[in-house]
N, C-alpha and C positions, 0 to 999 in steps of 0.2 A: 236250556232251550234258547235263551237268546245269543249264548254263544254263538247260535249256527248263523243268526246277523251280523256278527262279526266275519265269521267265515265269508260267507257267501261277500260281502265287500272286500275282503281283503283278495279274495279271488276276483273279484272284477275288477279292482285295482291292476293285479297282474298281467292281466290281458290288457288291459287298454292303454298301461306303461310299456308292452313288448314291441320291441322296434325290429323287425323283419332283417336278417342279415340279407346281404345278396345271393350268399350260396347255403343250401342248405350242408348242416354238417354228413346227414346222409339221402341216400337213394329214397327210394318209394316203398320197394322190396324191405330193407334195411329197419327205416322206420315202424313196417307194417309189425315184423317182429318184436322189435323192442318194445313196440307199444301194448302188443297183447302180453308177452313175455312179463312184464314191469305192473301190469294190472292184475295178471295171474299171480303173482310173488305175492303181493298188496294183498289181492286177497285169500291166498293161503297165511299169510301173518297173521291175520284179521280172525281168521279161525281158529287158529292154534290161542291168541289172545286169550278169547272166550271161553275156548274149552279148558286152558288154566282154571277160570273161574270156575267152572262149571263142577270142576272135580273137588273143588275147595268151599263147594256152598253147606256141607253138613256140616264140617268143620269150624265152620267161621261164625261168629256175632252179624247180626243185620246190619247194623252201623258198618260195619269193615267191610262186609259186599255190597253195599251203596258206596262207599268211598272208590272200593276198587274200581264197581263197575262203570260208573262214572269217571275216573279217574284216563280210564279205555278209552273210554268215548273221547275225552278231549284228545287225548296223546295220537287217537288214530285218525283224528278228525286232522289235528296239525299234519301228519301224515297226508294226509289225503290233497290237502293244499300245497306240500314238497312235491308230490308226483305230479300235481296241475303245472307245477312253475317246472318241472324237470320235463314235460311234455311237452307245453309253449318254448321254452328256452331254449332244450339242448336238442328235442328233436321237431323242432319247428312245426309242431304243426297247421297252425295256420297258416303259411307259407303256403301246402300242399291244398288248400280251400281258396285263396286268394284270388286266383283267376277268372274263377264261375261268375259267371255273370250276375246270378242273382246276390251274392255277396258282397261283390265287387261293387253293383248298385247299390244296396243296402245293408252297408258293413255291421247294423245293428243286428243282422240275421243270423253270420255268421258268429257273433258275441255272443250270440244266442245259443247256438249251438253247443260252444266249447264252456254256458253255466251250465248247460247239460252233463256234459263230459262229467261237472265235477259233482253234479249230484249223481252221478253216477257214482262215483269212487265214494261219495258217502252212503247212497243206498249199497253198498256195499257192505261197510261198515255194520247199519244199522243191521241187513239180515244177519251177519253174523254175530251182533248182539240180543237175537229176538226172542231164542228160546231162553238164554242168561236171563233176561228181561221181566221172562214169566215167571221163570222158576222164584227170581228173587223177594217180585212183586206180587206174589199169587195172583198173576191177570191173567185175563181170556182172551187179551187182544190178537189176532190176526196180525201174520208175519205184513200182509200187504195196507193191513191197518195202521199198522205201528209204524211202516216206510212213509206211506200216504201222510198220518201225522205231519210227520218229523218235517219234511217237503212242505206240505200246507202252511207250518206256521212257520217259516222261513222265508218260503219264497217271496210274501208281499215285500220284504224289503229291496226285493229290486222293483218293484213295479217304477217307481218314479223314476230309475235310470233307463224303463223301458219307454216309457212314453217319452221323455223327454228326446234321447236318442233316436230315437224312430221315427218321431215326428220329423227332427232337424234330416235326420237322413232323406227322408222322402220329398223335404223342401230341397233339398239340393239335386233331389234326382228328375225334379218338375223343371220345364224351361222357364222359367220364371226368374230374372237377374235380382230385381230389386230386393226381397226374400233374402236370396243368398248373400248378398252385399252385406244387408245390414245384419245377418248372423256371422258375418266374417270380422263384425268389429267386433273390439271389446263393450262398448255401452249396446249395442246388439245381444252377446253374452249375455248379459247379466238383465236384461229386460225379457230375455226370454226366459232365463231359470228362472225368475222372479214368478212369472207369468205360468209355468208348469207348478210352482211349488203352490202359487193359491189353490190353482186348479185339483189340484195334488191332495191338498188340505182340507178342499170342500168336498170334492166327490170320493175322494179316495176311498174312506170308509163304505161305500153301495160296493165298491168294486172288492173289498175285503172280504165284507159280509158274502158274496158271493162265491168267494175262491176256497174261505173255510166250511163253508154250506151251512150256514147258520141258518136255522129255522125259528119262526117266535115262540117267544114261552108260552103255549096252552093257557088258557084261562084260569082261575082258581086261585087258591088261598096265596100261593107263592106270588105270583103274579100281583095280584091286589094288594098286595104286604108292599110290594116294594114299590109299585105306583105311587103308594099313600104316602113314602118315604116322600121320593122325590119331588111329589106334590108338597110335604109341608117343608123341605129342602127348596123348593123353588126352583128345580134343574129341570128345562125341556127335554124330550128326546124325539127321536122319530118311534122306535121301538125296543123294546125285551128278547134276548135273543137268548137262544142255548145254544151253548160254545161247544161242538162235539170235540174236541181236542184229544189225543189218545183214549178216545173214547168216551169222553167227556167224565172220565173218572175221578180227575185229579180236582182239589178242592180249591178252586182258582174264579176270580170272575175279572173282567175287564170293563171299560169303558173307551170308545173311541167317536172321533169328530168332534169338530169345532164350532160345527151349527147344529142347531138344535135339528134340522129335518134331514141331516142326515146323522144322526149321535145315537150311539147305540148300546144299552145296556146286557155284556154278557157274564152270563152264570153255566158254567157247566154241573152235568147230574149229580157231579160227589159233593157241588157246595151244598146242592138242595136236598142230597139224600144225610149224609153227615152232619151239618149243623143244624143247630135249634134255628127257630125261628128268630131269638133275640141278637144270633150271632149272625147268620145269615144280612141281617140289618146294619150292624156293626161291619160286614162288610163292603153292602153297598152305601153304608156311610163313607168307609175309604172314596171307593170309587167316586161318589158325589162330591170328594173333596179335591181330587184332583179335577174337575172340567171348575169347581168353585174357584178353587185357585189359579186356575188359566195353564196349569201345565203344560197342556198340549201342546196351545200356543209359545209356551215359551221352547219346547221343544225345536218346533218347528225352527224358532229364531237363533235356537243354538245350532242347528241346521246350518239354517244361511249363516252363522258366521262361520263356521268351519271350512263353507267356500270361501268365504273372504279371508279366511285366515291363510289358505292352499291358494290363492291369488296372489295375495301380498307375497310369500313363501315362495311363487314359482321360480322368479329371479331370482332370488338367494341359492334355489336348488341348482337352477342353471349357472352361475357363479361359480355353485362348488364343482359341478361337475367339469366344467372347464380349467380350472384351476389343479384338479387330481388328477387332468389329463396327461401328462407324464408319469403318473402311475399308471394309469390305464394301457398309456405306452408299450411300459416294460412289462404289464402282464399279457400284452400281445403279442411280446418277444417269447413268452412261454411256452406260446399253442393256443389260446384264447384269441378268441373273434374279440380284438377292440369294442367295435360296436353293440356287439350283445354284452360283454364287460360294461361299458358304457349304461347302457339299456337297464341293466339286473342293479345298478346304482341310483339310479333313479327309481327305479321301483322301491328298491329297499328305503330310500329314502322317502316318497311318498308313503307306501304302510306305516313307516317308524313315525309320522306324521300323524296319521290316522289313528293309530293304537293309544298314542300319549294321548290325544284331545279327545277320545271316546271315553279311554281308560281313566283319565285323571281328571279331566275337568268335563265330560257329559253326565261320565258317571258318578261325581261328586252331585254335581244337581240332582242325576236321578235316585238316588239315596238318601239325601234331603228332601226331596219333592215326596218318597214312601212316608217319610217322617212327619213330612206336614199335615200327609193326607190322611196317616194313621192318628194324628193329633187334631182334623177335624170333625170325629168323630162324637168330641166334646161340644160341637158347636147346633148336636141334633139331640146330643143323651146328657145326663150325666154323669156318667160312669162308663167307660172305656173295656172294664172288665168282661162280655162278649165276645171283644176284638182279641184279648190277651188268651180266652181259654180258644179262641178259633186257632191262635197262632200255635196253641201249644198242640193242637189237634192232627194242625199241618206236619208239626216238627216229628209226631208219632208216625200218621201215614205214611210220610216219605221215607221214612227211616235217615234222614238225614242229620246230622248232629244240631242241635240246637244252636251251638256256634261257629259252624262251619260260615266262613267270611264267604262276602258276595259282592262283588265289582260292583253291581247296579242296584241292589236291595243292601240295607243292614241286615247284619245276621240277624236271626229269630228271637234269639237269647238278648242282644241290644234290645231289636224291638219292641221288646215285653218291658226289658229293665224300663228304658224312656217312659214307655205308656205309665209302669208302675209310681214314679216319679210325678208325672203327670196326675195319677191319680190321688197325691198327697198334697201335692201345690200345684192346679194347673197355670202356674208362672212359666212353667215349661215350657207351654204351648206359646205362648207367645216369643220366649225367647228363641223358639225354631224359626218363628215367621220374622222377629228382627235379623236371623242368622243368614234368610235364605234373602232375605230385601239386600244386607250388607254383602252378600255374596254377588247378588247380579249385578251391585252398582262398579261392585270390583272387579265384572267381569264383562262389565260396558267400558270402564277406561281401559282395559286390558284392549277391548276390541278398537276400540278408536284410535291406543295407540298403533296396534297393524295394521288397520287403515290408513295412518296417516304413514304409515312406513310403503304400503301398496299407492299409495297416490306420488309420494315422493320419486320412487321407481318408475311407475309406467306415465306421468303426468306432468311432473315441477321439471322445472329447467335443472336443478340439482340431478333429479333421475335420470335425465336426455344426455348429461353429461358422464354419471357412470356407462348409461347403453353405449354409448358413443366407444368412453374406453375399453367395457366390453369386447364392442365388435371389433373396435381395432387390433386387441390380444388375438382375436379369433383369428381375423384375418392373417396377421402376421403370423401365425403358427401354421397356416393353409398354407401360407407363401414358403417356410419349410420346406413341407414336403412337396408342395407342386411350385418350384423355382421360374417355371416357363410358363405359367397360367395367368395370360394376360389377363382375363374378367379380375381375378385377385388383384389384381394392381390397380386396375379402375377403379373396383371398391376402396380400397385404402384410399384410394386420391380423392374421392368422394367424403369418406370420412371424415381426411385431414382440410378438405375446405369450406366443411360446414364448421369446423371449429378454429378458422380462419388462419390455418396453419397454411399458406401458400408454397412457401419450400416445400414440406411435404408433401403436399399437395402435385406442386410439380413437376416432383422426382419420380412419384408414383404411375404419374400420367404421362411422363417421358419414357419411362420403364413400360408399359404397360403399350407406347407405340412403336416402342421397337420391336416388343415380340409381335404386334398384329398391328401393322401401319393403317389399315381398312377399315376401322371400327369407328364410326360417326360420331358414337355418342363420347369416346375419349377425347377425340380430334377437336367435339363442341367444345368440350368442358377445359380441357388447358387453352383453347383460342380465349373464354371466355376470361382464364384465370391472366393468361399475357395480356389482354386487355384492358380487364379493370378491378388486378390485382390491387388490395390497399397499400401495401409496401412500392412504391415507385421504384423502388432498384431492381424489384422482379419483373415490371413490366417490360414487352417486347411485342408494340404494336405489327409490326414488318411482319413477326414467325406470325402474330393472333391471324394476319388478314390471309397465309398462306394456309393458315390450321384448317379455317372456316371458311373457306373457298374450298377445300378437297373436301371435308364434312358438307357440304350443300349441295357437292358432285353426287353423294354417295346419298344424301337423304335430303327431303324437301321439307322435311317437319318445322312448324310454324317454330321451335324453341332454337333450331338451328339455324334458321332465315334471320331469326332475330340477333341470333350469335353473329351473322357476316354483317348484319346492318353495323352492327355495333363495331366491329373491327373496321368497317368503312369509315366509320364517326371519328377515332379514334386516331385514322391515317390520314383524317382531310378530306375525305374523301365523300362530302356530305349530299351530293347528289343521289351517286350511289347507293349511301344509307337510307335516302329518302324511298328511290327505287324497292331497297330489299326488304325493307320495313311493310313496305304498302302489300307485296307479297305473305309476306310474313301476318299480317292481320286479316289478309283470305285465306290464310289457310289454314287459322287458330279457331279454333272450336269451342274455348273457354278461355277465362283471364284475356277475355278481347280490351278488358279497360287497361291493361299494361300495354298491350301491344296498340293500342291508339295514344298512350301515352307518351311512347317510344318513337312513335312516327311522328308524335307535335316536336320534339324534341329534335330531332332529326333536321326538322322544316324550318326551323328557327336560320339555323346556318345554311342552310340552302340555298343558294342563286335560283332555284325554279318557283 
């Protein structure tokens, strides 16, 4: 099941990585086929799949048709995420949505749209898994129950990309500048995820509870059993809920939220129909041990670093991609769109990102965190033995093998071993809780060293100086292929005289006016550079006061008045300066204390 939270992100990754070629590779007509055609295939494989199993279910051990049919499930699930990237990629289709206005307005709609698309391709999937399902599992579930499920416990993991996205889209779509400004910085950035992720954190669970239909558990024995838990536990909630989950069959309970008024205890019908009372307790001891040990919260914080890890990370990824750009190249000498090559690199690269730090370090904590929580169970009983006959209960119901491995749980068969260990020496338990302390301290330097790697990049004078050569590589790869594009040559000369390289600088901005003599803001910027270059041998007062005389023809901007004052200064010519300067500070709108600076300056040598 939580597979399908991977899914569903690594599907939203894709989309929100896909960079729009200019031309699509086909028609409308073209597409319309391919796309029905390719979902048609998907789902005749999808069937044929299952009906293997289906002819091979009297044959088989229960264990072997849970492996297999689960087995399906993932491989068709990955499946299903090929055809989403082979639909966004190769037959563009968001390209053909783009235009609409209401999209266009609110690009989070049309996002919307195409996690549809792929819950499609998985409700796909699941129908042609439904009758397998039953036959294996002797259920009575409903084809449209079993899809609904599957959908339900899946989908809250986008919720926080929806709110957060939707909100920022509709601030940009209001006339409202200040808003947008400060969401176009990066310290904007991160005050506002900050800001959705509390929000996220606190109310989140009302909005859960709603989407899975959770209703309260009924009064009676179960109900008071477990109140009296939590009460002599000390854990608040808002409420007791029953979890319908594929019917509320399966022998599962959870806990969710981080405040007590909205934190909610759920139990589905197989916990309460299947277990004793003793074990039933021994469950929601689990649960009571993960909100005791603050899981959530630390969740949550493995959360935010995961942005800050993909922050720090995004320059490095831009780095590489600029750097394989000559492979890129020659794979667009192939027949390959550069750009979607480009594009499908970075995607891959942001997933391969996501999958290690879920895979190996989320779910190392959340496997530890089972451990802890199935180890505080000693801290309300004592004897664990409840928890161990429930676990073996599970490992029958499911039919799943006792040690079949699990990314985000220990296997069953650990589980029980640990508990059992626990039950001869509980040293154990403590040594989980030193395991999981020494784990996050190792996993706080970890974070602070990509911090200080993400500050160094976008912040210290060290990072200003690789951006710098960055963009410089960029540009001079532009300047390649567009040899004539005088803006390319402005940038470069810009580049090269913030890092006080003036030759460069001058050659860039001489180049860059002989393809387009007209351009003001070149004209200001080498008058400024012949002016009051720090190398004296580059200086050439005579060209600065001739640059900045045709630049103040062409534009009256306060930065360019102040450019001829200063070539007036420059040539003697200190009346003049006083004249264009005084211009020059009516018609400056900010940094007026430089431009009254310039004009004291100016007045010093002045005969008026």
């Amino acid at each position: 099941m939580f597979s399908n939270f991977i899914y569903f992100i690594i599907v939203l990754l894709i989309y929100s990585t896909y960079h729009p070629p200019e031309e699509t590779y086909f028609n409308v007509a073209e597409t319309i086929i391919l796309f029905i055609l390719s979902i048609a295939l998907f789902a005749v494989f999808c069937r044929l799949r299952f009906l293997k199993i289906q002819r091979n279910i009297d044959s088989l051990h229960f264990s072997q048709l849970d492996h297999w049919f689960n087995g399906n499930i993932n491989r068709l699930s990955v499946m299903a995420i090929f055809l989403f990237t082979i639909h966004i990629y190769a037959l563009n289709l968001p390209v053909f949505f783009a235009d609409i206005r209401v999209f266009s307005t609110i690009p989070t709609l049309l996002a919307l749209l195409f996690l549809a698309l792929f819950v499609f391709y998985l409700s796909i999937v699941w129908a042609s898994a439904h009758k397998v399902y039953r036959l294996i599992y002797d259920s009575d579930v409903s084809i449209e129950n079993y899809i609904v499920s599957n959908i339900r416990f899946a989908s809250p993991i986008l919720l926080p990309w929806l709110f957060l996205s939707g909100v920022s889209d509709i601030i940009f779509a209001l006339p409202f500048e200040s808003p947008k400004q400060f969401l176009s910085t990066t310290q904007g950035q991160v005050v506002y995820f900050l800001f959705f992720l509390f929000l996220i954190a606190i109310f989140g669970p009302l909005i859960i509870k709603k989407f899975w239909k959770c209703k309260p558990l009924e009064a009676g024995y179960d109900r008071i059993r477990i109140e009296k838990l939590c009460q002599r536990a000390g854990m608040k909630y808002a409420d007791i809920l029953h979890w319908p989950i594929f019917g509320g069959k399966m022998i599962t309970a959870g806990v969710m939220g981080l405040v007590k008024r909205f934190r909610y205890i759920l139990v589905t019908d197989g916990l309460l129909r299947f277990l004793s009372p003793e074990e039933i307790d021994a469950v929601i001891a689990h649960e009571i041990g993960h909100v005791k040990k603050k899981h959530i919260l630390f969740y949550l914080f493995f959360f935010a670093g995961f942005m800050l890890i993909s922050y720090a990370s995004f320059d490095l990824f831009i780095y590489a991609i600029l750097y394989a750009e000559p492979l890129f190249r020659w794979i667009g000498t192939t027949g390959f769109n550069q750009v979607a090559v480009t594009s499908v690199f970075f995607s891959l690269v942001v997933i391969t990102t996501f999958l290690v730090y879920f895979r190996f370090i989320f779910g190392y904590f959340m496997r530890n965190f089972e451990r802890q929580a199935d180890c505080y169970v000693y801290t309300l009983f004592n004897s664990a033995f409840p928890l161990i006959t429930t676990l073996n209960k599970i490992a029958v119901t499911s039919g799943q093998p006792a040690d079949k491995p699990n990314w985000h749980h220990f296997s069953i068969a650990e589980r029980i071993q640990y508990l059992k260990k626990c039950e001869q020496d509980q040293i154990w338990v403590k040594r989980q809780d030193k395991k999981i302390k020494k784990s996050i301290a190792v996993y706080l330097a970890g974070l602070v060293f990509v911090g200080a790697i993400g500050f160094t990049l976008n912040f210290s004078e060290a990072g200003k100086r690789i951006n710098i050569n960055f963009f410089e590589k960029v540009i001079l790869r532009e300047i390649e292929k567009e040899p004539r594009n005088a803006d390319l040559y402005r940038i470069l000369g810009d580049i090269y005289f913030s890092r006080k390289n003036c030759e460069g600088a001058k050659k860039a901005y001489e180049t860059s006016i002989y393809i387009n003599p007209d351009n003001p803001q070149v004209l200001n910027n080498l008058a400024w550079l012949y002016a009051t270059c720090e190398n004296e041998k580059l200086r050439n007062h005579s060209r600065a006061l001739s640059l900045a005389r045709k630049a103040a023809s062409l534009d009256q901007a306060s930065y360019i008045l102040d450019t001829l004052a200063e070539s007036y200064y420059v040539n003697g010519m200190y009346d003049e300066a006083v004249t264009t300067a005084k211009r020059a500070l009516e018609a400056a709108e900010k940094d007026r204390s430089y431009y009254r600076e310039q004009l004291e300056k100016f007045k010093q040598r002045s005969t008026n």
